[in-house]
C-alpha positions as CSV (number, residue, x, y, z in Angstrom):
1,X,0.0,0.0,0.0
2,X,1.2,3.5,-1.0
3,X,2.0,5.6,1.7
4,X,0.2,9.0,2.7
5,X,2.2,12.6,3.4
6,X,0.5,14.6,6.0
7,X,2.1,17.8,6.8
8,X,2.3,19.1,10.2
9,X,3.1,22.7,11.3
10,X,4.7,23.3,15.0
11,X,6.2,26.5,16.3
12,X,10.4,26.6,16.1
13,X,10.3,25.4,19.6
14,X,7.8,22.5,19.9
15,X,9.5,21.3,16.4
16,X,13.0,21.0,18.1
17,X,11.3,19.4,21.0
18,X,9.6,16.6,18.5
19,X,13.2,16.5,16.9
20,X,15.3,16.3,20.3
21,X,12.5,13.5,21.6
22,X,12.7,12.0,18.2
23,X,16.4,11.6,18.6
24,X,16.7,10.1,22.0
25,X,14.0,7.8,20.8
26,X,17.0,6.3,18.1
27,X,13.8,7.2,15.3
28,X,13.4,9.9,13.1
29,X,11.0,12.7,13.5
30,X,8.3,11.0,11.2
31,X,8.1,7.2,12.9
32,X,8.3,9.5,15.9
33,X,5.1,11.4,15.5
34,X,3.3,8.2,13.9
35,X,4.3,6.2,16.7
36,X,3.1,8.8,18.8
37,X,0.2,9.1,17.3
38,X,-0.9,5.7,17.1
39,X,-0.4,5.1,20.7
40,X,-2.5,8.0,21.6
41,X,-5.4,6.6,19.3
42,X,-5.0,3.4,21.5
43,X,-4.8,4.7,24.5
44,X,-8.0,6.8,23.5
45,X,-9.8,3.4,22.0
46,X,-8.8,1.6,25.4
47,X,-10.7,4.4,27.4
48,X,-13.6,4.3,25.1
49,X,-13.9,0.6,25.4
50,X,-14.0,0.7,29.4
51,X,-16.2,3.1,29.7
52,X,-18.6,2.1,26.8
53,X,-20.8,0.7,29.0
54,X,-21.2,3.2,31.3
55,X,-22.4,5.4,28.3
56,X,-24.8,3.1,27.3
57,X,-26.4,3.4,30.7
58,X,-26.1,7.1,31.2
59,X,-27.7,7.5,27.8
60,X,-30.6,5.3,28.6
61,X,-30.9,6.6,31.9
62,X,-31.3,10.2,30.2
63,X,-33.3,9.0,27.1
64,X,-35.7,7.5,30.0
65,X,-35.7,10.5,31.9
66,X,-36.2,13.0,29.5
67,X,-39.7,13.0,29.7
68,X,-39.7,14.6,33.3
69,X,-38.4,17.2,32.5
70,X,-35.8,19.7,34.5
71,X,-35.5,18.4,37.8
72,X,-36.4,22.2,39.8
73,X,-39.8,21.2,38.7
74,X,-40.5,17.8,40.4
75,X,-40.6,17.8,44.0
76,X,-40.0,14.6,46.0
77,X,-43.8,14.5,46.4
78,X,-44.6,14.3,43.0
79,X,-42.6,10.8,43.1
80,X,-44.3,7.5,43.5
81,X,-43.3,5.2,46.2
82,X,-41.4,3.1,43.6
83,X,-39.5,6.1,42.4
84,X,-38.8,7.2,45.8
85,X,-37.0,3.5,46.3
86,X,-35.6,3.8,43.2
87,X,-34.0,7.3,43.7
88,X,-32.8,5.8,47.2
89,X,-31.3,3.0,45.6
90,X,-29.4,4.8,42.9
91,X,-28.2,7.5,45.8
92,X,-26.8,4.3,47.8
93,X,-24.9,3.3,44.8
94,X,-23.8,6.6,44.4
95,X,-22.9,8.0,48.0
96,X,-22.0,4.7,49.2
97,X,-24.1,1.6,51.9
98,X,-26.2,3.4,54.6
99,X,-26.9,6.3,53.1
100,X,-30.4,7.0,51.3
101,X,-31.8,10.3,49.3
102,X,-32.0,12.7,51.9
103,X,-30.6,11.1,54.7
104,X,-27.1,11.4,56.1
105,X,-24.6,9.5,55.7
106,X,-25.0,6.3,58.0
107,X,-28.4,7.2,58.8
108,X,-31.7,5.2,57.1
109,X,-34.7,6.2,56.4
């Protein structure tokens, strides 16, 4: 496969930087910045991995909750006794055991 130019511009000093690191590193300034590169897009493919799921849930949990609207407008009163439990539940795993919406920590409702 042919290979693609990309062309980079850096201030004087971060390009003597690239070339110094590039040196040390026994490469030139090219494999340098590829390697680079590539690492970074791995490391940023990693995080995006590990935290895929958690995305998944915090975009259901908003998709779900978008319907309520902004949360200044619903008072804990306007909550059913399931929600309540639910809200509690998701503040426990939250906040941490023993401590429920409202409540201090330590102290149940």
């Amino acid at each position: 496969m042919a290979k693609v130019r990309i062309s980079i511009s850096l201030d004087p000093e971060e390009a003597e930087r690239v070339r110094s690191h590039a040196e040390r590193a026994g490469m030139d300034v090219s494999a340098y910045l590829v390697n680079a590169a590539i690492r970074q897009m791995a490391e940023v493919e990693a995080a995006e991995a590990q935290f895929a799921g958690l995305d998944a849930l915090i975009a259901d949990a908003e998709g779900r909750a978008a319907h309520y609207g902004p949360a200044d407008e619903a008072g804990e009163e306007s909550l059913s006794e399931d929600e309540r439990r639910e809200v509690d539940e998701a503040m426990r795993l939250v906040h941490g055991v023993g401590e429920t919406h409202g409540s201090p920590r330590g102290e149940v409702a």
